[in-house]
Structure formats: C-alpha cells, structure tokens
N, CA, C and O atoms as a MOPAC input file, in Angstrom:
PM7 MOZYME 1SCF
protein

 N    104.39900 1   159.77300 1   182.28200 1
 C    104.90000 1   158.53200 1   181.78900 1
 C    106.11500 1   158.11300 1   182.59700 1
 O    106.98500 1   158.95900 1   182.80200 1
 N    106.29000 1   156.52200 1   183.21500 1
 C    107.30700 1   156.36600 1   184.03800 1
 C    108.30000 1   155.98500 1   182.94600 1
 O    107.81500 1   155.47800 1   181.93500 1
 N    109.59400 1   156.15200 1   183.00100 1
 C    110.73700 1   155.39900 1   182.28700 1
 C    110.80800 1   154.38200 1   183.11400 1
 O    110.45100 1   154.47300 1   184.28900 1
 N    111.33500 1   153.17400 1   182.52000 1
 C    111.48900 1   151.63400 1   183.19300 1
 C    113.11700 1   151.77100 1   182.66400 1
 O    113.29000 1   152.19800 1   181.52200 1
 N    114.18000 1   151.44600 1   183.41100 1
 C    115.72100 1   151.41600 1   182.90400 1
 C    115.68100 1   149.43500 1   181.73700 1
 O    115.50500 1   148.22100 1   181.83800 1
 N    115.96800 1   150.44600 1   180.88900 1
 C    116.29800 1   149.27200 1   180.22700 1
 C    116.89800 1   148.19900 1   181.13500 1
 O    117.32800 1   148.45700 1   182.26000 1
 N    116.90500 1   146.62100 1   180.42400 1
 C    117.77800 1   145.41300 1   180.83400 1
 C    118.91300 1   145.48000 1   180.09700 1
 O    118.67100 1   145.47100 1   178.89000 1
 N    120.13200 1   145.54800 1   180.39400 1
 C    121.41400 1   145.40800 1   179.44600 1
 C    121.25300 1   144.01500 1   179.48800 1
 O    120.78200 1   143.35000 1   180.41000 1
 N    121.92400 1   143.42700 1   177.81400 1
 C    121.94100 1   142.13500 1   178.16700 1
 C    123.69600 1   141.83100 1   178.13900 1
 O    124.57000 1   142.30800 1   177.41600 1
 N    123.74800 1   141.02500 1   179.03800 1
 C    124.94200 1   140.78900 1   179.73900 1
 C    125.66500 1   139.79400 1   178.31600 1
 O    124.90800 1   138.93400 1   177.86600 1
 N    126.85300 1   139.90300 1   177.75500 1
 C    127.58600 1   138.98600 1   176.42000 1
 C    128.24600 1   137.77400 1   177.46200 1
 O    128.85100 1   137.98000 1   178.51400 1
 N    128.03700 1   136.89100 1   177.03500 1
 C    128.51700 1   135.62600 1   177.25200 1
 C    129.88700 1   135.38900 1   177.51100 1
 O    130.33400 1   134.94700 1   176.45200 1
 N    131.01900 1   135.45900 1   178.55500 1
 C    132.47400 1   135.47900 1   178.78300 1
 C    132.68200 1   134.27400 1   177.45300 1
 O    131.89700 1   133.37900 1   177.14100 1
 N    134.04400 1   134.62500 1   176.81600 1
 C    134.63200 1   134.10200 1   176.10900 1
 C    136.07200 1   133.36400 1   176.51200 1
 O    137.05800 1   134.05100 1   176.78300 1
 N    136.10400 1   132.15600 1   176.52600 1
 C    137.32400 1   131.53400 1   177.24200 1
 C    138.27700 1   131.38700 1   175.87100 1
 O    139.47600 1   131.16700 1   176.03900 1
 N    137.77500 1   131.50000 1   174.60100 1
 C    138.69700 1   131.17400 1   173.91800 1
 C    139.85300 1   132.09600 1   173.91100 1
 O    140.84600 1   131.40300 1   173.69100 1
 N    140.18100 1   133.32300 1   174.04800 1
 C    141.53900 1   134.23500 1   173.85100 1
 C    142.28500 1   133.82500 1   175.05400 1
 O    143.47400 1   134.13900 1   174.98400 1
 N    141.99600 1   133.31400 1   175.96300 1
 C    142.22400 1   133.27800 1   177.58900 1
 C    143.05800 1   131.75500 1   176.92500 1
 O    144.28900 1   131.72700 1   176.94600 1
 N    142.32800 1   130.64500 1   176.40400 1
 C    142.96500 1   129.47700 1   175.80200 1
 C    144.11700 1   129.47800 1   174.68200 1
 O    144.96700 1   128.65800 1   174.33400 1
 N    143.92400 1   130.17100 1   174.46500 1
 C    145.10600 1   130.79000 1   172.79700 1
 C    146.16000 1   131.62000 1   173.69000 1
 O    147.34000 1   131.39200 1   173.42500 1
 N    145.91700 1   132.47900 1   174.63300 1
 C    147.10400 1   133.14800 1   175.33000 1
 C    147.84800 1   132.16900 1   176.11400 1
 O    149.07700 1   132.21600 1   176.04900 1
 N    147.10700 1   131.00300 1   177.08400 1
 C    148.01500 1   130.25300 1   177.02900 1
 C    148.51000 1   128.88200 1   176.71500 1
 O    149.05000 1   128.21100 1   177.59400 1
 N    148.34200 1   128.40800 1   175.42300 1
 C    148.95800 1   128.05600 1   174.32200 1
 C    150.29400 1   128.59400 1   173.75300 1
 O    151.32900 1   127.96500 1   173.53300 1
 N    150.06200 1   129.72100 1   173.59300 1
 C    150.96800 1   130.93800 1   172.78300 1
 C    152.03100 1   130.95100 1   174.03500 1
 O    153.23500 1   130.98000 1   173.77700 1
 N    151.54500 1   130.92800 1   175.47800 1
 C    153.09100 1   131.10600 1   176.22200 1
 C    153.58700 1   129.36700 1   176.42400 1
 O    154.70700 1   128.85700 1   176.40900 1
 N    152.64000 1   128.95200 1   176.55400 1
 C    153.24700 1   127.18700 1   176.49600 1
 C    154.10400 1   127.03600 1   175.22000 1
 O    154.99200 1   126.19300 1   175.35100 1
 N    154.05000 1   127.69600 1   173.92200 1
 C    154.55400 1   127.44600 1   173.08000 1
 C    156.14300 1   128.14900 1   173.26100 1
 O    157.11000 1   127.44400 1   172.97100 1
 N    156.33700 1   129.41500 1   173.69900 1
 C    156.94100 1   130.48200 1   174.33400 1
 C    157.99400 1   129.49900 1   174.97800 1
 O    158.95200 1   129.00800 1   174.38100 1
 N    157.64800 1   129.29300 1   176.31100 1
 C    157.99200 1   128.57700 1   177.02500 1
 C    158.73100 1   126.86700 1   176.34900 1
 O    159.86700 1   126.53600 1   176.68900 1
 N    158.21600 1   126.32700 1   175.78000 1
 C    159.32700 1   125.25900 1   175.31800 1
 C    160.48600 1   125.01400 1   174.31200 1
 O    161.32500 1   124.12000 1   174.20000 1
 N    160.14500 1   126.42700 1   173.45500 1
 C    160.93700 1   126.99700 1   172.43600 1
 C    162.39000 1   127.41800 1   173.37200 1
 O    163.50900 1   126.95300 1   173.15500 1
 N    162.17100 1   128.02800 1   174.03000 1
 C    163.36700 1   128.49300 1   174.81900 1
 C    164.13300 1   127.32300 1   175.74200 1
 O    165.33000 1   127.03700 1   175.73300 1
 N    162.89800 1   126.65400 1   176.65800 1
 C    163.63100 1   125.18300 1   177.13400 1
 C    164.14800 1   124.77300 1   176.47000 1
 O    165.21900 1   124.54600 1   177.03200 1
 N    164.21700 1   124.37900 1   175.32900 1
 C    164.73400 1   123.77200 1   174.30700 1
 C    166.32400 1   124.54200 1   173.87500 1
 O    167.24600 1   123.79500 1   173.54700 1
 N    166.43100 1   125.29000 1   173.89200 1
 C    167.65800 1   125.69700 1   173.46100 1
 C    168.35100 1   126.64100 1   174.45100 1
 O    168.95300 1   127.67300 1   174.15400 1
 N    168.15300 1   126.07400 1   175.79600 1
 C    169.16000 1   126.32900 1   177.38200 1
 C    169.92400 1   124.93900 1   177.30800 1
 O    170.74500 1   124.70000 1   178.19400 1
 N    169.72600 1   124.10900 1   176.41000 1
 C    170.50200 1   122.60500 1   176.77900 1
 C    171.30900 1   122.73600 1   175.58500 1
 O    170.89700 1   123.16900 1   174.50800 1
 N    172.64800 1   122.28100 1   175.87600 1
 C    173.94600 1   122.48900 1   174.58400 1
 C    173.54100 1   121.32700 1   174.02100 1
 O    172.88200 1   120.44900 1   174.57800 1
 N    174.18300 1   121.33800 1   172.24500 1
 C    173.61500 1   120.45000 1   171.64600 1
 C    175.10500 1   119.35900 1   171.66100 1
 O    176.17000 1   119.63900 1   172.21200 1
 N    174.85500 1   118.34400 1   171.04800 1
 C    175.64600 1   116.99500 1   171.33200 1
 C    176.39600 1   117.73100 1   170.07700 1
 O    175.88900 1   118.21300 1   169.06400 1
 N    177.73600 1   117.66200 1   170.46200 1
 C    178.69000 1   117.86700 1   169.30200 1
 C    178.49500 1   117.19400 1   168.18800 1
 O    178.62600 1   115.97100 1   168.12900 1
 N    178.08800 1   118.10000 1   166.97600 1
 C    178.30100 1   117.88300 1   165.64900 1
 C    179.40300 1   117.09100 1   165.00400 1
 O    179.10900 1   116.28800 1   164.11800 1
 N    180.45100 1   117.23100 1   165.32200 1
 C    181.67500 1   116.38800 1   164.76700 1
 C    181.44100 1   114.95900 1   165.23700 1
 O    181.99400 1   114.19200 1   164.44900 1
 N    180.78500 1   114.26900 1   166.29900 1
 C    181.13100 1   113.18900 1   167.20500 1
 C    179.97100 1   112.46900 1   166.65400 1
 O    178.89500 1   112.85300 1   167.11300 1
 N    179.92100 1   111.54600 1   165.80800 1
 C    178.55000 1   110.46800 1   165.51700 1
 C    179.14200 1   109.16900 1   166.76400 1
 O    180.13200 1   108.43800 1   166.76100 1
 N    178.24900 1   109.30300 1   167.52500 1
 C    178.37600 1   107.82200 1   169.00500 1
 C    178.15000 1   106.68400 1   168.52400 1
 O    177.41200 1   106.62100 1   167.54100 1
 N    178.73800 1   105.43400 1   169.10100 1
 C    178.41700 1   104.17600 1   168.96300 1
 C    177.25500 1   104.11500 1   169.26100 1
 O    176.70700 1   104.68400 1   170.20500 1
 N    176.48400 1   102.96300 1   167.96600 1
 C    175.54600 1   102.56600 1   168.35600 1
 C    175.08100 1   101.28000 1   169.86300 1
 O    175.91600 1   100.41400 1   170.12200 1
 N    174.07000 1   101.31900 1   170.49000 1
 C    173.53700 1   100.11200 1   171.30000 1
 C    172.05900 1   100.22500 1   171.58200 1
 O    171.28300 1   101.16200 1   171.39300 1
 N    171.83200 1    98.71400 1   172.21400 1
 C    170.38200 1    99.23900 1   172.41400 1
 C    169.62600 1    99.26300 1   173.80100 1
 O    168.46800 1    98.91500 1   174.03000 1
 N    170.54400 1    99.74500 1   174.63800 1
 C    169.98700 1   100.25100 1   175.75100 1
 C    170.05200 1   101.58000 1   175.96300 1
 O    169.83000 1   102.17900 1   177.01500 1
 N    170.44600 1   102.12300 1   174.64500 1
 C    170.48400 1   103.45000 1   175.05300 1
 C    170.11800 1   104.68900 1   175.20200 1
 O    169.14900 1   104.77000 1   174.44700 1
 N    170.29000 1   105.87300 1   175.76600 1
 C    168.99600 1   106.67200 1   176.28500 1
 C    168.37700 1   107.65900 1   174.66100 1
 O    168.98500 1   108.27800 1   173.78700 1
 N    167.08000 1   107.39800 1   174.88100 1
 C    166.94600 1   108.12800 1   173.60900 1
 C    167.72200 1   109.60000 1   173.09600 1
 O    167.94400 1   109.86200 1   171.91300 1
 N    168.02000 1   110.34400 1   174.07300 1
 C    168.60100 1   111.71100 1   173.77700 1
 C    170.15800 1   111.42100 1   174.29800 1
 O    170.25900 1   110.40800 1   174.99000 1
 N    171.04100 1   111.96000 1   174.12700 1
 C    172.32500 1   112.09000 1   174.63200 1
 C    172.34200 1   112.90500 1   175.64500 1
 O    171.38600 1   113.67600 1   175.56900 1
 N    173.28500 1   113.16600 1   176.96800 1
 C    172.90800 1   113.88700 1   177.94700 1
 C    173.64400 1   114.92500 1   177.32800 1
 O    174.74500 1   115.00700 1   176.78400 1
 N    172.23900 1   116.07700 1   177.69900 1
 C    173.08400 1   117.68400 1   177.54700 1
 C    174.42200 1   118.11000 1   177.57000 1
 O    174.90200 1   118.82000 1   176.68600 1
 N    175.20000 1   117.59900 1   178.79600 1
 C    176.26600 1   118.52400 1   179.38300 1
 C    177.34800 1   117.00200 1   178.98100 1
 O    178.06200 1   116.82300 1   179.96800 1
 N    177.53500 1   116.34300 1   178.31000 1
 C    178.64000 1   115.29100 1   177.86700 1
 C    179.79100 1   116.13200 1   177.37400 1
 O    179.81900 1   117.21600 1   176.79100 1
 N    180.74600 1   115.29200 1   177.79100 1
 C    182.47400 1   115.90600 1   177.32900 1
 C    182.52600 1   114.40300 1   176.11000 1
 O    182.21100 1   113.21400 1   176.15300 1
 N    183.18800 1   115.46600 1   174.99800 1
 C    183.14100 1   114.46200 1   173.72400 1
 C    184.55400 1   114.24800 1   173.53600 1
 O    185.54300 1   114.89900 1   173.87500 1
 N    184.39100 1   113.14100 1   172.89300 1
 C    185.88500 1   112.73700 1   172.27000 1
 C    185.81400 1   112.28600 1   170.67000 1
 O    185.53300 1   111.18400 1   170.20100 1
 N    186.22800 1   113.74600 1   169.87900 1
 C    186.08500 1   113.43800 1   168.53200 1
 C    186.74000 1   112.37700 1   168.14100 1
 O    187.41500 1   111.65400 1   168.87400 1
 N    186.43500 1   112.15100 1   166.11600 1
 C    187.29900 1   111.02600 1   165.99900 1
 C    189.12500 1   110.98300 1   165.72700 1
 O    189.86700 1   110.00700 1   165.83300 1
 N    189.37700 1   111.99900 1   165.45800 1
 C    190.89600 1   112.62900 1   165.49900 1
 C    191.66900 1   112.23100 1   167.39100 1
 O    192.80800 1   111.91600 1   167.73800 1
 N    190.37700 1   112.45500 1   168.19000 1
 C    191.28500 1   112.07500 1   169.84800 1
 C    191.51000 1   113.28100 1   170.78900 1
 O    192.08100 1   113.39600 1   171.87400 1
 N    190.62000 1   114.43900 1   169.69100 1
 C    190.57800 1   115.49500 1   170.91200 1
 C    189.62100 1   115.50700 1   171.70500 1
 O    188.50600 1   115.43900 1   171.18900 1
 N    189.73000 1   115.61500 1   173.54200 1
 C    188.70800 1   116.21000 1   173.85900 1
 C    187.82600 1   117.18800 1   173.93300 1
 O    188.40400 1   118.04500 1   174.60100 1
 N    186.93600 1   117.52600 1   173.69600 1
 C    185.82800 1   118.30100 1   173.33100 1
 C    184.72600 1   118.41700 1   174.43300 1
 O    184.07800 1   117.47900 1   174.89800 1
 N    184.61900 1   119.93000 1   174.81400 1
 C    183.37200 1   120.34500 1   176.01900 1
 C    182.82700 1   121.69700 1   175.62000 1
 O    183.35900 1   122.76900 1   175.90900 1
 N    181.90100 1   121.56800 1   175.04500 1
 C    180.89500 1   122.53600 1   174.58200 1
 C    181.77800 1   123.44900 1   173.40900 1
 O    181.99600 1   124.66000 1   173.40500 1
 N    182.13000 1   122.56200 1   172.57700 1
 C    182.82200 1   123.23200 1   171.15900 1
 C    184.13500 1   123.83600 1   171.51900 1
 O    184.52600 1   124.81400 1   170.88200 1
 N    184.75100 1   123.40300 1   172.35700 1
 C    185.67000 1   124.03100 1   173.14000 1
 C    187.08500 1   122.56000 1   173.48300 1
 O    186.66600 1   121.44900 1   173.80700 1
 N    188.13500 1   122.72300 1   173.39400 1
 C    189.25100 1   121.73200 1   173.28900 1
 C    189.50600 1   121.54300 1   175.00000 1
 O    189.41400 1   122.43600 1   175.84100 1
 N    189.76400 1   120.47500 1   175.17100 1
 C    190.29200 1   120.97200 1   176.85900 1
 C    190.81000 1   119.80500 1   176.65700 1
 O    190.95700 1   119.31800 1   175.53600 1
 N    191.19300 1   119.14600 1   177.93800 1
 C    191.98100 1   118.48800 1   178.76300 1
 C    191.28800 1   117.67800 1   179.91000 1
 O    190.47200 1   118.17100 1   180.68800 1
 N    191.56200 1   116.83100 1   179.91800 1
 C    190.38000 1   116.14900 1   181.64100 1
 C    190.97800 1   116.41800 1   182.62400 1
 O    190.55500 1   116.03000 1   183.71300 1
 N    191.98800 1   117.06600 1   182.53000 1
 C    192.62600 1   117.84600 1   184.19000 1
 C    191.65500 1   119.00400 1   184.06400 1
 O    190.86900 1   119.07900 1   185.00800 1
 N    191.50900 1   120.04300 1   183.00000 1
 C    191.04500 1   121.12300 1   183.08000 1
 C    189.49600 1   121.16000 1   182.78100 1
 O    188.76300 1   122.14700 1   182.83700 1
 N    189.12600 1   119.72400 1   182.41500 1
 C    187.86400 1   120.16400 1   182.53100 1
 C    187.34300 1   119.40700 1   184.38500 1
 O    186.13600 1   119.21700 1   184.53400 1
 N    188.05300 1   119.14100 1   185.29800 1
 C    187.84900 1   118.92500 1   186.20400 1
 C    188.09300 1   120.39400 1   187.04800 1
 O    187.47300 1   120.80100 1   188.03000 1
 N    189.08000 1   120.95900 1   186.40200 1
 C    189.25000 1   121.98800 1   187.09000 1
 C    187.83200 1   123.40400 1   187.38300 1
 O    187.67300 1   124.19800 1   188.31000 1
 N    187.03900 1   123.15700 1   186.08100 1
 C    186.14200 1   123.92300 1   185.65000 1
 C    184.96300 1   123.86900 1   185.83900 1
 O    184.24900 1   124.86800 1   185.93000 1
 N    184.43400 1   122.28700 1   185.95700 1
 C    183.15200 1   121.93300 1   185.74600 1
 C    182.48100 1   121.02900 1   186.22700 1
 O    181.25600 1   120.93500 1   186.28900 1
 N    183.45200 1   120.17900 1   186.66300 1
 C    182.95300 1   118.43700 1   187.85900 1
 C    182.49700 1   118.61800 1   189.15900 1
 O    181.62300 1   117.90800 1   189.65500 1
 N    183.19600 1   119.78400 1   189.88700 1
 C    182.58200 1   119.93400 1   191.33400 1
 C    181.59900 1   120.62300 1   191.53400 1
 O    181.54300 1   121.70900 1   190.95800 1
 N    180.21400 1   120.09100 1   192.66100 1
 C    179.24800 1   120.35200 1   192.84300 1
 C    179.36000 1   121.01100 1   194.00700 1
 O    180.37400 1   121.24100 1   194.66600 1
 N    178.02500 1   121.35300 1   194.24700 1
 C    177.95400 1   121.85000 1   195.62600 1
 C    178.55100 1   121.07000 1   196.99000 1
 O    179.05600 1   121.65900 1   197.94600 1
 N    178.43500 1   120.06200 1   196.90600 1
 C    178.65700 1   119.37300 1   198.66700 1
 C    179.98700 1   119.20300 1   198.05200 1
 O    180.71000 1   118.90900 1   199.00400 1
 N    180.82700 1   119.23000 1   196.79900 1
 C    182.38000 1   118.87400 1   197.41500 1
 C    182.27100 1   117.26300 1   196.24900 1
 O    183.37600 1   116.73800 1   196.38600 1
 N    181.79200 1   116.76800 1   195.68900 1
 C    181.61900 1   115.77000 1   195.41300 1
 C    181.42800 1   115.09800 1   193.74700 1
 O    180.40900 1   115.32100 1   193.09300 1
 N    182.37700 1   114.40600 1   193.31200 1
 C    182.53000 1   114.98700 1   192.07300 1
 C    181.71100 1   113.82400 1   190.89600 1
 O    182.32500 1   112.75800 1   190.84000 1
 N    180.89100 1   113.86300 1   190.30000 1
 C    179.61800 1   113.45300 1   189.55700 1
 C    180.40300 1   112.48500 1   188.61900 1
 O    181.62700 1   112.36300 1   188.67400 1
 N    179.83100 1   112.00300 1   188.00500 1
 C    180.15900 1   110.74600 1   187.05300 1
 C    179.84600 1   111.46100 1   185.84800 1
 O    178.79600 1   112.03200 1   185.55400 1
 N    181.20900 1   111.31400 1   185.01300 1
 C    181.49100 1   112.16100 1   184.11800 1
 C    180.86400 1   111.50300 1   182.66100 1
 O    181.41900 1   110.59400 1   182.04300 1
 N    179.91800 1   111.99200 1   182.36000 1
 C    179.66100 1   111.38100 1   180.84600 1
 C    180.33200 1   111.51400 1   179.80500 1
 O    180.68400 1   112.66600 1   179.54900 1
 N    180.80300 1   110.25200 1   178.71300 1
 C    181.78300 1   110.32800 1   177.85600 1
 C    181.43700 1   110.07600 1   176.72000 1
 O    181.38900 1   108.86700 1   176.49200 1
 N    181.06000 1   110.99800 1   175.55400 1
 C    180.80000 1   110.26100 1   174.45300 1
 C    181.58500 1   110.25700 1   173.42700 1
 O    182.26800 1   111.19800 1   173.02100 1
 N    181.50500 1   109.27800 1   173.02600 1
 C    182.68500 1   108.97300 1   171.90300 1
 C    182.68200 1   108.71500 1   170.37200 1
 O    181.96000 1   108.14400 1   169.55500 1
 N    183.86800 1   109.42800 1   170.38600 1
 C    183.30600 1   108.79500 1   167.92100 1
 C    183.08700 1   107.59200 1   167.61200 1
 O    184.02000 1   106.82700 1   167.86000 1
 N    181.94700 1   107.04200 1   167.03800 1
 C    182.18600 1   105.54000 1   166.64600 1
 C    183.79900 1   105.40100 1   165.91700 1
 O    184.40900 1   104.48900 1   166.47300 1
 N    184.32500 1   105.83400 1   165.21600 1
 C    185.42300 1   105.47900 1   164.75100 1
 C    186.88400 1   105.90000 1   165.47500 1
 O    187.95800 1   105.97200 1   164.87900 1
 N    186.72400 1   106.08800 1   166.50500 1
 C    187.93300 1   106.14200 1   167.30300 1
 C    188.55000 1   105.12300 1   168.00300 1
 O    187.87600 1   104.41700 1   168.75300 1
 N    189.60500 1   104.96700 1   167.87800 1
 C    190.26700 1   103.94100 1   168.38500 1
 C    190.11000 1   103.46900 1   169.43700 1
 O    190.01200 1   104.26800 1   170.36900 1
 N    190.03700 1   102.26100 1   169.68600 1
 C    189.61400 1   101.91800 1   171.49500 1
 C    190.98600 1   102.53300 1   172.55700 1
 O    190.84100 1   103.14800 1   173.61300 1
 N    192.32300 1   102.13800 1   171.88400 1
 C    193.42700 1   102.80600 1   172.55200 1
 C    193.10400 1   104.27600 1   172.80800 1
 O    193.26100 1   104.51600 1   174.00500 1
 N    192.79400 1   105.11600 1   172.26400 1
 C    192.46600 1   106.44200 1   172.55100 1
 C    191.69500 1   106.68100 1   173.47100 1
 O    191.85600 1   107.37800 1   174.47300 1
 N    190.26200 1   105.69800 1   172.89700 1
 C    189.80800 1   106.34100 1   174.16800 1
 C    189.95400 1   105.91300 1   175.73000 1
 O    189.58100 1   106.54700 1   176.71700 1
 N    190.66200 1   104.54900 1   175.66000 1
 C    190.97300 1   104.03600 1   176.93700 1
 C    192.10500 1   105.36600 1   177.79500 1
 O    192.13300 1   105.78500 1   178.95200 1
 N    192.67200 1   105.59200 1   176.93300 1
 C    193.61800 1   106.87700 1   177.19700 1
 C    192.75600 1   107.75300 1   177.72900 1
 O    192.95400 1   108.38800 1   178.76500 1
 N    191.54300 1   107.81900 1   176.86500 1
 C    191.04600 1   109.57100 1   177.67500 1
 C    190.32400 1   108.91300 1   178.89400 1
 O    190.03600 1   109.71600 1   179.78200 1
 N    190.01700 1   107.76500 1   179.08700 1
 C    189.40800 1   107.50100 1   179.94800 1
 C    190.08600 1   107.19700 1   181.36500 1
 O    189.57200 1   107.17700 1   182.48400 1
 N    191.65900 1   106.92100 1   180.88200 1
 C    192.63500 1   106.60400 1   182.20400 1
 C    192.97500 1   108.14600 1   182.63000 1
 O    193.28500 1   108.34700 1   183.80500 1
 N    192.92600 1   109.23500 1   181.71800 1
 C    193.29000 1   110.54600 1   181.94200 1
 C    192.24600 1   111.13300 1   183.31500 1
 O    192.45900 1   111.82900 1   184.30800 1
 N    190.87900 1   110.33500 1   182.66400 1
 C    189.94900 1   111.38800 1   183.44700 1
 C    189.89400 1   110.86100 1   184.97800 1
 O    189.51900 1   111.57800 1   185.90600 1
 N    190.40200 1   109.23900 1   185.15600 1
 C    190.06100 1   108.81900 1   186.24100 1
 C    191.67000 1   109.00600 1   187.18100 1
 O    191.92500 1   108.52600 1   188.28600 1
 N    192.50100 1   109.79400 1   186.37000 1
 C    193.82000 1   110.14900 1   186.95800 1
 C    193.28700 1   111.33300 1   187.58700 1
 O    193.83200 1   111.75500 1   188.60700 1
 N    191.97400 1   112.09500 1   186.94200 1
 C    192.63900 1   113.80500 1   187.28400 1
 C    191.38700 1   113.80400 1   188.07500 1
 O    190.90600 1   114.92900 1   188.21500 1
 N    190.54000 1   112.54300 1   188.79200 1
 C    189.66400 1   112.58200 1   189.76100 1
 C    188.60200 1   112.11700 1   189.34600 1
 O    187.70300 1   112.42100 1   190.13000 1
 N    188.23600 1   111.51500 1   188.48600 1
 C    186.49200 1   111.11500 1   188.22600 1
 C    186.57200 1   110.10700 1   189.03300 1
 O    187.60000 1   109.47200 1   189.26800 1
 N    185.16300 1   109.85600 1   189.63500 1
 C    184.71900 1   108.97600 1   190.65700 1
 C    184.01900 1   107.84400 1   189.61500 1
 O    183.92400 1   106.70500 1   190.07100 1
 N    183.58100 1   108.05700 1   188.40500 1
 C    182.95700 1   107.69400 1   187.77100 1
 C    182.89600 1   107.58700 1   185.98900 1
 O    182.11000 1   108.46200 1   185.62600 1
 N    183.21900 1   107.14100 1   185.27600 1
 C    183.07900 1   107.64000 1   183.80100 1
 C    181.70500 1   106.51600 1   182.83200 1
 O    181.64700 1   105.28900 1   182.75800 1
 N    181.04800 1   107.27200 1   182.40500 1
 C    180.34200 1   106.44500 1   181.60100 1
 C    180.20700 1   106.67600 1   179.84200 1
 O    180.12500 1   107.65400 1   179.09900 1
 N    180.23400 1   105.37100 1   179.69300 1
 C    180.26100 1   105.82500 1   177.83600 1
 C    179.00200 1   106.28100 1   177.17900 1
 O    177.99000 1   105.72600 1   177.60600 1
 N    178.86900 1   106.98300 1   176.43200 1
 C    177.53100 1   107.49600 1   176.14800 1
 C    177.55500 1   107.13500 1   174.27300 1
 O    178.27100 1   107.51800 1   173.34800 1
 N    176.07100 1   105.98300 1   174.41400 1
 C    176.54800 1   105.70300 1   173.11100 1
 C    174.81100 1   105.96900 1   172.62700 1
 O    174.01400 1   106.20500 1   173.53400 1
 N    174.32100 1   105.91400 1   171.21100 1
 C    173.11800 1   106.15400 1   171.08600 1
 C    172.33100 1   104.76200 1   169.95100 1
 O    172.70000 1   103.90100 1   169.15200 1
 N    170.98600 1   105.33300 1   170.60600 1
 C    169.51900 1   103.99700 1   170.44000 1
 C    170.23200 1   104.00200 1   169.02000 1
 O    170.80500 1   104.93900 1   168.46400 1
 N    170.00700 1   102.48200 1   168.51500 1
 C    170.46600 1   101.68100 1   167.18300 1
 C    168.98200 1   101.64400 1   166.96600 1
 O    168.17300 1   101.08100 1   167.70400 1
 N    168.63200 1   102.52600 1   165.50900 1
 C    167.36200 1   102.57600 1   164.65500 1
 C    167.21700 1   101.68600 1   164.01500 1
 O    167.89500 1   101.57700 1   162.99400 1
 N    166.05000 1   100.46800 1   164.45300 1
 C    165.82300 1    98.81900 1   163.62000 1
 C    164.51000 1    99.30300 1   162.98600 1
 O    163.86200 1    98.55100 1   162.25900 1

C-alpha cells in the first residue's frame, strides 16, 4: 500500500491583529504628542477676537491679571526670559508671543510690552482667543 502525504490546508493570513496593533500605537503615539506641548496658563483667560488661532501657541509667555509675567508656571521678567529662551540657532531672536488676561489693564500690559521690546524682541504679538458665536 503506497502512503500519499496528506495536503495541509494552508489558514487564511489574518490582517486584523496586524490592524489593531497599529491603531493601538497610533493611539500610543498621540496620547503622548499631546502632552510634550505646555498647556496655556490656567490663571490667564485671553481676550476674545475673531481671527484668532483656534489653539493658543504652546510656548506663549503670559501676563496674568494681577501684572505678573508668567512662562511655563514660572514668574520671570522679559530681561530674563530673553536671557533663557528667545535665542535660536542662527543668533536671531523670534517674535515673542504674548498672551494676556482679558482683565488687565491696557497700561500694564503696554508696560510688559515696552519691557520686552527694551530687553530685545524683534517682534511681540498679542495672543488672544476664537470668540464662540
């Protein structure tokens, strides 16, 4: 009697675990993007307008409503936060984003704003947020 080798039958590749693994790191992955960017100071609610950018920029120096400056939960000075954080690589110093308390005095902040363009900003912009109609 000859033996004939059986046919194995070959199982059908499954793409779904291959689709769920990466899901699971896409999910991985934006959880953490998400919280490498500092959050917009809690104390500081911004003027409203309506050109303005839906998110506040990450790295903004705040000006609570009391008149302190504020950089990443932290008190400084616009001499010292030039000293720390404005210069880039080529030498060249970035346009400093400013956001401000709606209820702070315009004198104040014209103050922090003559401070920053004393201690070198090339640039200052007010950072105010989208008015919800």
């Amino acid at each position: 009697m000859i033996n004939l080798p059986q046919k194995v039958e070959k199982r059908p590749l499954e793409t779904t675990i291959s689709l769920i693994n990466i899901v699971f790191l896409m999910l991985i992955f934006f959880l953490v993007a998400g919280q490498l960017a500092p959050p917009q100071d809690p104390d500081v609610v911004l003027s409203k307008s309506e050109d303005a950018p839906p998110l506040p920029p990450p790295d903004a120096l705040y000006v609570r409503k009391d008149g302190s400056l504020v950089y990443r939960d932290e008190t400084t000075t616009a001499a010292d936060y030039f000293l720390v954080h404005r210069e880039t690589a080529e030498g060249e110093r970035e346009p400093v984003q400013l956001g401000a308390d709606a209820d702070l005095p315009a004198k104040k902040l014209l103050e922090h704003v003559a401070a920053l363009y004393s201690a070198g900003a090339s640039n200052v912009v007010i950072v105010t947020r989208m008015s919800a109609e």
